[in-house]
C-alpha positions, -999 to 999 in steps of 0.1 A, spaced: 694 -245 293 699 -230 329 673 -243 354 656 -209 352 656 -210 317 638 -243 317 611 -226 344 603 -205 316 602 -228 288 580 -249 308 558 -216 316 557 -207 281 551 -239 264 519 -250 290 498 -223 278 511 -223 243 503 -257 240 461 -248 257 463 -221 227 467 -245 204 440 -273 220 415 -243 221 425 -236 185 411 -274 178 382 -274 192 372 -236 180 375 -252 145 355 -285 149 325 -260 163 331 -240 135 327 -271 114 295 -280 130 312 -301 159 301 -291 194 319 -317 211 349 -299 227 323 -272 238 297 -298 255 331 -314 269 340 -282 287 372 -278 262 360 -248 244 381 -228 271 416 -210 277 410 -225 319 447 -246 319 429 -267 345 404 -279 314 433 -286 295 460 -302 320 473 -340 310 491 -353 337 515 -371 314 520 -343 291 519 -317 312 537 -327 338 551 -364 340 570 -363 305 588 -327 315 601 -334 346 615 -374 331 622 -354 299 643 -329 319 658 -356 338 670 -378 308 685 -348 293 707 -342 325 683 -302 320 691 -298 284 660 -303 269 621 -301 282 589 -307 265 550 -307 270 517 -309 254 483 -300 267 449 -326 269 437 -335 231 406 -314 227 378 -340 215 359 -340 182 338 -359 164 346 -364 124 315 -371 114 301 -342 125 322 -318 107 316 -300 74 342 -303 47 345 -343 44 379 -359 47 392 -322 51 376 -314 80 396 -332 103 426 -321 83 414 -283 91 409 -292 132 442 -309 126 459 -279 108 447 -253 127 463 -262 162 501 -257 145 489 -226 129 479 -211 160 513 -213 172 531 -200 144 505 -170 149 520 -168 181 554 -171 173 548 -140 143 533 -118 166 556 -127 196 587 -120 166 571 -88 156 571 -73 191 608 -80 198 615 -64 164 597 -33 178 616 -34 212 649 -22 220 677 -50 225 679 -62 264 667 -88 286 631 -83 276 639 -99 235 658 -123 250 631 -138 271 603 -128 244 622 -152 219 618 -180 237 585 -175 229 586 -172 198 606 -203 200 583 -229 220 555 -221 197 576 -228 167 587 -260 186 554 -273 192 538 -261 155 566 -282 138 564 -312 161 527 -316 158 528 -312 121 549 -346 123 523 -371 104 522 -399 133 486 -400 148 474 -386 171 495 -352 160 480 -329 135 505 -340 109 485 -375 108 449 -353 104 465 -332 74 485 -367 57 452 -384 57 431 -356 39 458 -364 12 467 -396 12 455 -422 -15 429 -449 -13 452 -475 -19 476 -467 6 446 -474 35 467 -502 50 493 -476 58 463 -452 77 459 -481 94 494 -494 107 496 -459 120 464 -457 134 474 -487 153 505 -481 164 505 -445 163 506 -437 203 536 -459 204 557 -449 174 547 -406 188 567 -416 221 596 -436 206 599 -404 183 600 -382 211 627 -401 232 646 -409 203 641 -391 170 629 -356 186 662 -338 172 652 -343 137 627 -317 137 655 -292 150 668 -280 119 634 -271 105 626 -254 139 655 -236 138 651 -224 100 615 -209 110 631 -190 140 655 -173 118 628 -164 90 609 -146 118 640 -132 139 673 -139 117 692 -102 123 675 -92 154 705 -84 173 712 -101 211 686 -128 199 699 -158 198 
């Protein structure tokens, strides 16, 4: 990417990523959680949502690492309280779900207007869009805690594989950033499969 390109991404992905944090904590309260909402995270306001690692440490060293090839961000995890939910064990796998599945909502809708939309400058911008969101559903479906992958693998996982719950629980914060700086571009090809199922043929869209 250009350096104006990344501008964008970076302008894109921010909110994309509060969408998705909102999206959490609207679920838990819909569950019978009002923790996000007594924490003042029931909100679109970016300035609720604004991690200053996330949001804007890791992009910029992100950015640098990649000599401006790649950038990357993620909003402030919206609190919840599992025990307050409805739905036992799937409860949290719902507030987990529901964060990627705002973003591919995004991404659809975002895909749908380009289709409508003559070819130019505007679809070219407005899939990048469509892009980020994509990026950031199939990242945090990735099932290391704290992402939403590791809400959704824990609904299903067996009893007798605790210990592995665990060992992730533990190290998850650690093995999420060595994925990130090291492993990120496996999730590429399944990013890039979604993008052409919603704009595959949409000509000047690349």
């Amino acid at each position: 990417m250009d350096i104006m390109s990344l501008v964008f991404f970076f302008l894109i992905i921010v909110p994309s990523s509060i969408i998705h944090e909102y999206a959490h904590g609207w679920m838990a309260y819909r569950l019978g959680d009002p923790t996000a909402k007594h924490a003042g995270r029931l909100t679109l306001n970016p300035l609720a949502h604004i991690d200053l690692f996330g949001t804007i440490l890791m992009p910029i060293l992100l950015m640098w690492a990649s000599h401006g090839s790649f950038l990357f961000a993620y909003a402030k995890p919206v609190p919840y309280n599992p025990y307050n939910l409805r739905g036992g064990k799937w409860g949290p796998a719902l507030v987990g779900a529901v964060g990627p599945i705002s973003n591919l909502l995004l991404a659809g809708a975002f895909a749908l207007v380009i289709r409508a939309l003559p070819t130019g400058q505007l679809t070219t911008l407005l899939s990048m869009i469509v892009y980020a969101n994509i990026l950031l559903a199939v990242f945090n479906l990735v099932p290391i805690p704290p992402l939403d992958g590791s809400k959704v693998l824990f609904a299903i996982l067996p009893e007798h594989l605790r210990g592995l719950r665990m060992m992730l629980e533990q190290y998850g914060i650690m093995l999420m950033f060595i994925f990130i700086f090291f492993f990120f571009r496996l999730i590429q090809p399944i990013v890039f499969a979604i993008y052409n199922v919603f704009l595959g043929g949409v000509p000047g869209v690349y």
